[in-house]
Backbone as CSV, one residue per row, in Angstrom:
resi,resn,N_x,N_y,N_z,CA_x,CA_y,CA_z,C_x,C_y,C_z
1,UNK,0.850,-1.176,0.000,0.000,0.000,0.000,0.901,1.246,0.000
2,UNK,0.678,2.458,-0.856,1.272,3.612,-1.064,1.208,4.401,0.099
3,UNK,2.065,5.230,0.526,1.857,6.286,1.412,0.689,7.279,1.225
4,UNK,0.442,7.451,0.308,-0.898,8.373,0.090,-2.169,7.467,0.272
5,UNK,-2.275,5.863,0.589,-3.718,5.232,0.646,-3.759,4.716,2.122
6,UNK,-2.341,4.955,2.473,-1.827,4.717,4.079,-2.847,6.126,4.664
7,UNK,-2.661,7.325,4.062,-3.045,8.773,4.442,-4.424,8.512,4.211
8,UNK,-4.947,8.254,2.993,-6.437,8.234,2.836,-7.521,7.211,3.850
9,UNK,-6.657,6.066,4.557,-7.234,4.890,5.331,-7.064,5.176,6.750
10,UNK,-5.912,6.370,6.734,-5.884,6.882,8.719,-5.080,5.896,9.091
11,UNK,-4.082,5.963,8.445,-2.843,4.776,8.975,-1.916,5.971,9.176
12,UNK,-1.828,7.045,8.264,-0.766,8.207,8.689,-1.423,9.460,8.771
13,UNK,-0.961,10.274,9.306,-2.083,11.426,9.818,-1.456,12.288,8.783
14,UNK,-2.516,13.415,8.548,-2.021,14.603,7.323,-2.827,15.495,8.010
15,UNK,-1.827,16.618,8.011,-3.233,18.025,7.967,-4.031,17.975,6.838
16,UNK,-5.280,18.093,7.251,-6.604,17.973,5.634,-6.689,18.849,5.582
17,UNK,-7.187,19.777,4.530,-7.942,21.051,4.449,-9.022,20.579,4.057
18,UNK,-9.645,19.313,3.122,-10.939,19.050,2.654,-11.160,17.778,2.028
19,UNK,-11.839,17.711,2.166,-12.570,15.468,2.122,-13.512,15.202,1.958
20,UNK,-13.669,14.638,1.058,-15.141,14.438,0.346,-15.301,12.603,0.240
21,UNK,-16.241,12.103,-0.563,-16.136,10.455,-0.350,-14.808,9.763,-1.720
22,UNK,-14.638,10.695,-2.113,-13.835,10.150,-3.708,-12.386,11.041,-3.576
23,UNK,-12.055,12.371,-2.930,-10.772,12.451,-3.073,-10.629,13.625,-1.528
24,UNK,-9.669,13.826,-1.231,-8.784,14.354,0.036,-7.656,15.114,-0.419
25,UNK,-7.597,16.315,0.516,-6.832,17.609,-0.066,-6.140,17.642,1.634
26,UNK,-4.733,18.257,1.544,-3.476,17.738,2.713,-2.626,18.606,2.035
27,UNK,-1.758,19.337,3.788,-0.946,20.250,2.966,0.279,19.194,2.871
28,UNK,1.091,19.177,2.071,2.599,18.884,2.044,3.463,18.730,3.281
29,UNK,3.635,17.882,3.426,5.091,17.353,4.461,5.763,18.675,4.009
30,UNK,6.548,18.848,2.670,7.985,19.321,2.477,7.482,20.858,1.451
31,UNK,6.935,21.848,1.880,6.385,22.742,0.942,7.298,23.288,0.704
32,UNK,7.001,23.741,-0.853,7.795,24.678,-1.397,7.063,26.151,-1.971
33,UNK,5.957,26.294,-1.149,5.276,28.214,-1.158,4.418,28.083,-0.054
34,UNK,4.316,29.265,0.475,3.848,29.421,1.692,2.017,28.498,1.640
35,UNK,1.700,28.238,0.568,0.689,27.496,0.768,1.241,26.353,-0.425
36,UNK,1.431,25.187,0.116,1.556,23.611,-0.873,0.810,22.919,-0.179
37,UNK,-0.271,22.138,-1.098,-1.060,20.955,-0.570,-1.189,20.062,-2.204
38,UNK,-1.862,18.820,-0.897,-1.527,17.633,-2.289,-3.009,17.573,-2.654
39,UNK,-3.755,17.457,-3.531,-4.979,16.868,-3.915,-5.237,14.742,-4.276
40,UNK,-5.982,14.157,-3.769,-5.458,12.772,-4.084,-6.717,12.219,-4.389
41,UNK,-7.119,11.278,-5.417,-8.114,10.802,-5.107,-8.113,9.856,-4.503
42,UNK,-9.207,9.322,-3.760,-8.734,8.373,-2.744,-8.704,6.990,-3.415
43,UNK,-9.226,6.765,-4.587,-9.001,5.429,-4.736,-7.677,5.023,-5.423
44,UNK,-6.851,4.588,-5.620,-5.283,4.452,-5.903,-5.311,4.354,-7.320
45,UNK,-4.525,5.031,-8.308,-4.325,5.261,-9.392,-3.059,6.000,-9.387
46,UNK,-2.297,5.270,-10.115,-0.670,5.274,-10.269,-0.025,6.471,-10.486
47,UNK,-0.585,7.264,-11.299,-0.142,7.958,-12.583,-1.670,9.037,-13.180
48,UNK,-1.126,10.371,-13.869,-2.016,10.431,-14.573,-2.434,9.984,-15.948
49,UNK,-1.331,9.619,-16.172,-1.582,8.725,-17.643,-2.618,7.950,-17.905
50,UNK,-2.822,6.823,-16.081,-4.214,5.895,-15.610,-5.051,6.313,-15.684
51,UNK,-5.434,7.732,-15.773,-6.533,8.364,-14.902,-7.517,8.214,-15.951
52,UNK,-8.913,7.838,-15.218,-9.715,7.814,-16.335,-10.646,9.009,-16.157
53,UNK,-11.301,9.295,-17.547,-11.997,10.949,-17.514,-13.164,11.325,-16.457
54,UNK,-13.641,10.117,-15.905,-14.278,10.320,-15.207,-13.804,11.047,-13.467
55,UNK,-12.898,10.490,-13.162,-11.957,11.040,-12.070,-11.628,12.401,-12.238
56,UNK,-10.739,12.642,-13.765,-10.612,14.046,-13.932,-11.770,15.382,-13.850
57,UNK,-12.993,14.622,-14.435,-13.773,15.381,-14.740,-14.258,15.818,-12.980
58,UNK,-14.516,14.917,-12.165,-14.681,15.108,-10.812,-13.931,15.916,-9.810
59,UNK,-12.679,15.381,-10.268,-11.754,16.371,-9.260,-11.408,17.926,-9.621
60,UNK,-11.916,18.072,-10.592,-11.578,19.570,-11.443,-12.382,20.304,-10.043
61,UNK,-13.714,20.278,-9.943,-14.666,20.741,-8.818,-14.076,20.792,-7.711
62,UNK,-13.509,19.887,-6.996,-12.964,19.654,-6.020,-11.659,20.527,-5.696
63,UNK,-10.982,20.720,-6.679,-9.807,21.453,-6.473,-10.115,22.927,-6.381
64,UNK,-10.752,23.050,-7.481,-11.758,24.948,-7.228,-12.196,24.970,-5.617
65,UNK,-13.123,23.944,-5.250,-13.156,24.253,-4.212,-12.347,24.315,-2.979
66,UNK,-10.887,23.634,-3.566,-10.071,24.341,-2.427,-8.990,25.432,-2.516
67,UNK,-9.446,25.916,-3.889,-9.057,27.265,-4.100,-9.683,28.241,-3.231
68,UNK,-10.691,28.150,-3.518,-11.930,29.075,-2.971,-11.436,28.861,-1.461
69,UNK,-11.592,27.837,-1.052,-10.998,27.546,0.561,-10.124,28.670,1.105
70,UNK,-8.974,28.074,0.842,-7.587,28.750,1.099,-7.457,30.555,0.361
71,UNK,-8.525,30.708,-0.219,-8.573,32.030,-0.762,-7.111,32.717,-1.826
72,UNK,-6.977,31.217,-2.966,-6.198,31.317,-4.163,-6.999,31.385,-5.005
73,UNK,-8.307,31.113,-4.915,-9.212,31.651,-6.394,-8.808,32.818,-7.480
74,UNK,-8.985,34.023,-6.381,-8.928,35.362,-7.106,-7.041,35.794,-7.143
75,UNK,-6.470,35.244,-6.176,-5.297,35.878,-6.183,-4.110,34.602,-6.875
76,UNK,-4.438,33.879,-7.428,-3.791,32.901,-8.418,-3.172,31.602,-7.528
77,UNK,-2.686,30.535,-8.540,-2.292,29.503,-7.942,-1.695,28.819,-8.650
78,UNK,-1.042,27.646,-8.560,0.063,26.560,-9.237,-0.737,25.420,-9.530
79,UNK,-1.259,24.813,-10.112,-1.782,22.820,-10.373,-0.727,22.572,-10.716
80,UNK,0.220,21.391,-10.083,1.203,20.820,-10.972,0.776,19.056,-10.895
81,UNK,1.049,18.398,-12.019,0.757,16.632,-11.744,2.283,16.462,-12.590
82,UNK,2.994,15.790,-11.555,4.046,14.915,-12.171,3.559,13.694,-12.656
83,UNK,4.056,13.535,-13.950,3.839,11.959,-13.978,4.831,11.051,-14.742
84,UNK,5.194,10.015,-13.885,6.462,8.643,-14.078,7.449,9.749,-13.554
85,UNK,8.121,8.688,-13.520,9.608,9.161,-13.153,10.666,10.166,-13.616
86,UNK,10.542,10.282,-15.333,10.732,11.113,-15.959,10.413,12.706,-15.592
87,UNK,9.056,12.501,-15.158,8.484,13.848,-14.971,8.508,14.413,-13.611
88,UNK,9.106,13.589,-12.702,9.453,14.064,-11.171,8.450,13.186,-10.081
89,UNK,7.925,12.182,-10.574,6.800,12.136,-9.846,7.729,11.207,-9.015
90,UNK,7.625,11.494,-7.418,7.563,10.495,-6.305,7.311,9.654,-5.878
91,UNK,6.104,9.739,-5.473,4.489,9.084,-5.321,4.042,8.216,-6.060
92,UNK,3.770,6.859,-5.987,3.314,6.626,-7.202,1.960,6.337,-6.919
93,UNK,0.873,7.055,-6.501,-0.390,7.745,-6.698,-0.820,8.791,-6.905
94,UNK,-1.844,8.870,-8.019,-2.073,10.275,-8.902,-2.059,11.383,-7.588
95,UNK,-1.358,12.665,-8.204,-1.737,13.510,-7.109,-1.403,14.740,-7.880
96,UNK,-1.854,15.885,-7.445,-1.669,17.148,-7.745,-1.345,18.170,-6.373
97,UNK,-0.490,18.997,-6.920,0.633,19.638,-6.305,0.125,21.772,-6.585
98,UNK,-0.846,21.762,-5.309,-1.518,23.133,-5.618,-0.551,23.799,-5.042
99,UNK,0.236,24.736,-5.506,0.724,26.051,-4.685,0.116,27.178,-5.118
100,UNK,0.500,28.469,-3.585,0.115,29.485,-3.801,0.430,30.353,-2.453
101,UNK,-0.304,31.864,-2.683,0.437,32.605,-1.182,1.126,33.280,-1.905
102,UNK,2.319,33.357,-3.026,2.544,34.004,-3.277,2.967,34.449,-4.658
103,UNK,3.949,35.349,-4.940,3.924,35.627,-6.685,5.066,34.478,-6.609
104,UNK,4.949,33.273,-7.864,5.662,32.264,-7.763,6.176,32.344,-9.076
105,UNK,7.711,32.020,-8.826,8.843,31.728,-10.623,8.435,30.633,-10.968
106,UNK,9.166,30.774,-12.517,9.234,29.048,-12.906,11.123,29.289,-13.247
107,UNK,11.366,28.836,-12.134,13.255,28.880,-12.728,13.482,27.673,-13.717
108,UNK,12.461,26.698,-13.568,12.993,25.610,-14.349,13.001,25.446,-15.857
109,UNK,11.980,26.774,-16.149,11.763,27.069,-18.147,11.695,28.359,-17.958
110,UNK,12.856,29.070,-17.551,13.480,30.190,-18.032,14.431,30.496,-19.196
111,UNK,14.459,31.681,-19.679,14.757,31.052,-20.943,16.769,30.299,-20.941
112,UNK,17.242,30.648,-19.771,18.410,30.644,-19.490,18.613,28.890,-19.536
113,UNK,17.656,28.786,-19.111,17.452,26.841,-18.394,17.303,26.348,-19.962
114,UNK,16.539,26.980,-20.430,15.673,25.964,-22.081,17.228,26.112,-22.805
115,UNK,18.091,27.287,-22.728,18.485,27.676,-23.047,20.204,26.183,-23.352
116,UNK,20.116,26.162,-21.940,21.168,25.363,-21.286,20.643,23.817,-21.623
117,UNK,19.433,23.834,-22.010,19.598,22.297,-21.877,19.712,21.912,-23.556
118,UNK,19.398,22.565,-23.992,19.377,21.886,-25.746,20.638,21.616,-26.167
């Protein structure tokens, strides 16, 4: 069992911000902006590659509403989904990576970086 279905079953404790019967919103162990939380759905799915449209189409709602929560609606925010290994992902259950709080870079596709890697 994944650490994130360990979190969703109350085997490991998370701060929640919001929980519904299909997915659970938790800030980050290791944040990187004054507001990082994970979005998960609770039933285990690897990857978003797995994800089927029906999940997506569900959690879209869910995440607005914890925009609206945390009061990143109007003043902006980050969705990030890693996915495989390639793409940074950790976890290997789907998850999304909301930041916000504040005005946030992207150092990693600057043009200096795009620049450096070709």
């Amino acid at each position: 069992m994944c650490i994130f279905c360990k979190i969703v079953e109350g085997e490991i404790p998370s701060n929640k911000i919001l929980e519904n019967d299909e997915f659970l919103c938790f800030h980050d162990a290791n944040p990187r902006a004054p507001i990082h939380l994970l979005i998960i759905p609770k039933v285990h799915i690897e990857k978003f590659q797995d994800a089927p449209a029906s999940i997506m189409s569900a959690i879209t709602p869910f995440i607005q509403e914890v925009a609206t929560k945390m009061g990143l609606d109007l003043s902006g925010y980050r969705l990030i989904i890693n996915n495989g290994e390639n793409g940074g992902q950790e976890v290997p259950h789907l998850h999304f990576h909301l930041l916000g709080g504040t005005k946030l870079s992207w150092p990693h596709f600057s043009k200096e970086a795009t620049h450096k890697s070709l």
